[in-house]
C-alpha positions as a Markdown table, in Angstrom:
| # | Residue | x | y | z |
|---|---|---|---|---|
| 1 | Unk | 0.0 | 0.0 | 0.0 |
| 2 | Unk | 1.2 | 3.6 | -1.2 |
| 3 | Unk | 0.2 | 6.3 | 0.5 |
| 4 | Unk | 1.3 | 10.5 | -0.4 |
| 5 | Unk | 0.6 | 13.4 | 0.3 |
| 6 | Unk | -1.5 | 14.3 | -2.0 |
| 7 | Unk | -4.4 | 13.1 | -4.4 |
| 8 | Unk | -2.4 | 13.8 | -7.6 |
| 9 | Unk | 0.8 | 12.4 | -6.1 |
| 10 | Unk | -1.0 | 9.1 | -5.9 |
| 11 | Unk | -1.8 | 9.3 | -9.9 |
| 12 | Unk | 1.7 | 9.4 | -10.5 |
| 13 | Unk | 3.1 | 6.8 | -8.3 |
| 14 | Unk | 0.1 | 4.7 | -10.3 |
| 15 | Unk | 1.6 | 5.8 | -14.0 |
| 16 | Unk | 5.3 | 4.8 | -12.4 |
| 17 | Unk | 3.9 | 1.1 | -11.3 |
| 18 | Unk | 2.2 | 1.4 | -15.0 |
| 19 | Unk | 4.8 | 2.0 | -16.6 |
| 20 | Unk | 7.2 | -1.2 | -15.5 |
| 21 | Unk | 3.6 | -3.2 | -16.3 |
| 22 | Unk | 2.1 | -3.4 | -12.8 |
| 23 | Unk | -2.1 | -2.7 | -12.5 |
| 24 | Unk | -2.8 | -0.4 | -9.3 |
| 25 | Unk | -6.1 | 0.6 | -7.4 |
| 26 | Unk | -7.3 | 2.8 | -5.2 |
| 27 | Unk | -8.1 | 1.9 | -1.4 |
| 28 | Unk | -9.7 | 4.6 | 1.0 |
| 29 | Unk | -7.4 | 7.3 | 0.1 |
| 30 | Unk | -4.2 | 4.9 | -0.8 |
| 31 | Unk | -2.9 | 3.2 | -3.6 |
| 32 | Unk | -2.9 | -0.9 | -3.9 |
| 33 | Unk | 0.3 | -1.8 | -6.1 |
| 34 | Unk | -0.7 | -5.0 | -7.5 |
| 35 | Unk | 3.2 | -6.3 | -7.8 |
| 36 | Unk | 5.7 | -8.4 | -5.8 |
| 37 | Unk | 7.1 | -7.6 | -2.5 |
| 38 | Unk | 10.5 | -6.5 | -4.3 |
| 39 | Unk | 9.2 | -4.0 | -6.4 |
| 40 | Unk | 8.6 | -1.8 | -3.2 |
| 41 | Unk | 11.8 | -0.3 | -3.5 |
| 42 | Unk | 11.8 | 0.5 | -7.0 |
| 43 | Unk | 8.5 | 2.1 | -7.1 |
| 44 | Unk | 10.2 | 4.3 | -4.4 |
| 45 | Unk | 13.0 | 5.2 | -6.3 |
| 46 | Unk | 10.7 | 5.8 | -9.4 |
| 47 | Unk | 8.0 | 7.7 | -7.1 |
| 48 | Unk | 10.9 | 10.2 | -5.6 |
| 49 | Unk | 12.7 | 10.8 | -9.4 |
| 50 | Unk | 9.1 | 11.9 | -10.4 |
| 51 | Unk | 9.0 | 14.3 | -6.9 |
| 52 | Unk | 6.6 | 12.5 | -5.1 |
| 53 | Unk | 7.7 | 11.8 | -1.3 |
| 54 | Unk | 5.5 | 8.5 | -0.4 |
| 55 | Unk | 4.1 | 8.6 | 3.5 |
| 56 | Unk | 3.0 | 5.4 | 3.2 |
| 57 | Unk | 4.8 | 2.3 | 2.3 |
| 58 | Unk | 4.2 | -1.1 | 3.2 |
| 59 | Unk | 3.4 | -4.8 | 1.3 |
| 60 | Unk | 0.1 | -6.6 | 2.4 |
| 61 | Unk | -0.1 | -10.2 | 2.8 |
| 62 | Unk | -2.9 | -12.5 | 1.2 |
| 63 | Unk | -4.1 | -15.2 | 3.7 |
| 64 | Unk | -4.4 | -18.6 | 1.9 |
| 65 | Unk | -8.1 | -18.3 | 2.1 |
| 66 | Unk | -8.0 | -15.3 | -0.3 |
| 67 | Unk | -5.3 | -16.9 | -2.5 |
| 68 | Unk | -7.5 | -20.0 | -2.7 |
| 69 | Unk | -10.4 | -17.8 | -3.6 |
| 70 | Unk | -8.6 | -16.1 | -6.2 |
| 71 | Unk | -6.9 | -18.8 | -7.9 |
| 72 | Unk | -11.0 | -20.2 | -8.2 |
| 73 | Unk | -12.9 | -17.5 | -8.9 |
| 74 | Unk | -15.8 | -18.1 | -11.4 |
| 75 | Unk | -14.8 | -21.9 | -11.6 |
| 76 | Unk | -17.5 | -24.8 | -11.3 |
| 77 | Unk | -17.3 | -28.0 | -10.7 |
| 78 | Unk | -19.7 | -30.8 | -11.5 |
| 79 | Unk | -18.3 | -33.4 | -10.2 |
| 80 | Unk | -20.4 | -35.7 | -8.3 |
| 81 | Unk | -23.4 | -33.9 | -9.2 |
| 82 | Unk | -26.8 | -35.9 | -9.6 |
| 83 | Unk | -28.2 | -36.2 | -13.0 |
């Protein structure tokens, strides 16, 4: 999770995660950067080159219950389904 200063600081940390291919949303006045852990430091670097100071930085950790969910979203099974 990003978090700036400012609303328009957030739209620019969003085009620098864009920009190396990573999708990003916004989350009750923060941004979600939807990359690996590692990439925290280069979208630093790439936020501050751009003049944005980030207040907020931290990685978020998916419980296997919501990876599980993920990996099966809009799947169906019908196996051993009465006829």
């Amino acid at each position: 999770m990003v978090g700036a200063a400012a609303e328009h600081d957030l739209e620019i940390v969003a085009a620098v995660a864009r920009a190396r291919n990573y999708q990003s949303e916004r989350v009750e006045g923060r941004l979600r950067v939807l990359a690996p852990a590692g990439f925290a430091g280069e979208l630093n670097r790439g936020a501050m080159e751009a003049g944005v100071v980030l207040t907020q930085l931290y990685t978020e950790h998916t419980s296997l219950e919501e990876t599980f969910f993920s990996l099966t979203e809009g799947t169906t099974t019908t196996e051993g389904a009465a006829a």
